[in-house]
C-alpha positions in Angstrom: -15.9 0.6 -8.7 -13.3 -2.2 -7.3 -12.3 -2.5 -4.0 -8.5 -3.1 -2.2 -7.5 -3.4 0.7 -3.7 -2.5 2.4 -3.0 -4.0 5.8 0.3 -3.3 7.7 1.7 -4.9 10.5 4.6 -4.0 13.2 6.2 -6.7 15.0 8.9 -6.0 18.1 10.0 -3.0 17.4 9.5 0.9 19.3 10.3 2.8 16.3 8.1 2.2 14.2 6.3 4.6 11.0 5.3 4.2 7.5 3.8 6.5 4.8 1.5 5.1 2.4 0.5 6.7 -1.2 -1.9 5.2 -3.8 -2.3 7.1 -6.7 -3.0 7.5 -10.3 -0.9 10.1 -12.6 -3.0 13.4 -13.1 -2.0 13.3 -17.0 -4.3 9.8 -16.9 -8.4 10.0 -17.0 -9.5 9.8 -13.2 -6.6 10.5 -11.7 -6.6 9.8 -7.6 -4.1 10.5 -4.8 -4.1 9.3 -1.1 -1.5 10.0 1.2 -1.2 8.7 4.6 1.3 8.3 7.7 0.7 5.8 10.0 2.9 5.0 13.5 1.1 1.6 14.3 -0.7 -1.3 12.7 -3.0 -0.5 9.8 -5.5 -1.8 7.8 -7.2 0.6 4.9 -10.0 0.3 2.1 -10.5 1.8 -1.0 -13.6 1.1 -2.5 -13.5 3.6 -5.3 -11.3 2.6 -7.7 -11.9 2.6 -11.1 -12.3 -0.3 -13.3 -9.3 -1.7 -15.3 -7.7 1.5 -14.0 -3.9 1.5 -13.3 -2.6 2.5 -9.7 0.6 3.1 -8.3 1.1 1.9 -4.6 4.2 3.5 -2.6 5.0 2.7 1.1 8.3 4.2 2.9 9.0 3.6 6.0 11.7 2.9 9.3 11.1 0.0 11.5 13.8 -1.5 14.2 11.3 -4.7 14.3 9.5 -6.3 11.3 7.2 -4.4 9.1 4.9 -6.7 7.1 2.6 -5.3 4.4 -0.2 -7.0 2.2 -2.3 -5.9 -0.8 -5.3 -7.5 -1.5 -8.3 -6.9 -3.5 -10.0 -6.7 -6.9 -7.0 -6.5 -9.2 -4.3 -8.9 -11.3 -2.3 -11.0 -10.4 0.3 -11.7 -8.3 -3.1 -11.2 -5.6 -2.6 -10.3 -3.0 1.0 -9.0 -2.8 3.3 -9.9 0.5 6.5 -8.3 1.7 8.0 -8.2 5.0 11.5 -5.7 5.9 13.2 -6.4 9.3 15.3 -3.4 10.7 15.7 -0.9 8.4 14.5 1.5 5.8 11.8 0.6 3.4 10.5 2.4 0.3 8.8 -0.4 -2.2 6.0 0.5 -4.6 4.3 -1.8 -6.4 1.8 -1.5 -9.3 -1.7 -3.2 -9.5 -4.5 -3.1 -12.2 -7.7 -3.3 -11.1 -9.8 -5.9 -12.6 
């Protein structure tokens, strides 16, 4: 099993929310699905992901401040994956393959 880890941050802002979803297709062997909201600063492990296993990682959100996000973990590179949004809507997803 490999290991990641998603850390969120909020910076100046009162409105402030972000959903988070990683998951694996249910047509694919071992498919997974996590789902989360979260209305502060975050930081989650997942320590059961497969090996060499292919997961999608989506985040959408609303922050009047700075929302900063970070991936890191057992998987390919780019490791660990950055990206900050400053007053506004967010919705990035990003796909990793774990090593």
């Amino acid at each position: 099993m490999k290991t990641i880890t998603i850390k969120g941050t909020f910076t100046g802002s009162v409105n402030k929310s972000v959903s988070v979803e990683v998951y694996r297709p249910n047509g694919l062997p071992n498919p997974y699905d996590f789902r989360k909201k979260y209305f502060d600063d975050f930081s989650e492990n997942f320590v059961d992901l497969e090996d060499g296993a292919i997961y999608n990682i989506d985040f959408s959100g609303f922050t009047t401040g700075t929302f900063d996000l970070e991936i890191s973990g057992e998987f390919s590179a780019p490791n660990p994956i950055t990206d900050s949004f400053s007053a506004q809507a967010f919705s990035p997803g990003y796909v990793i393959q774990t090593n």
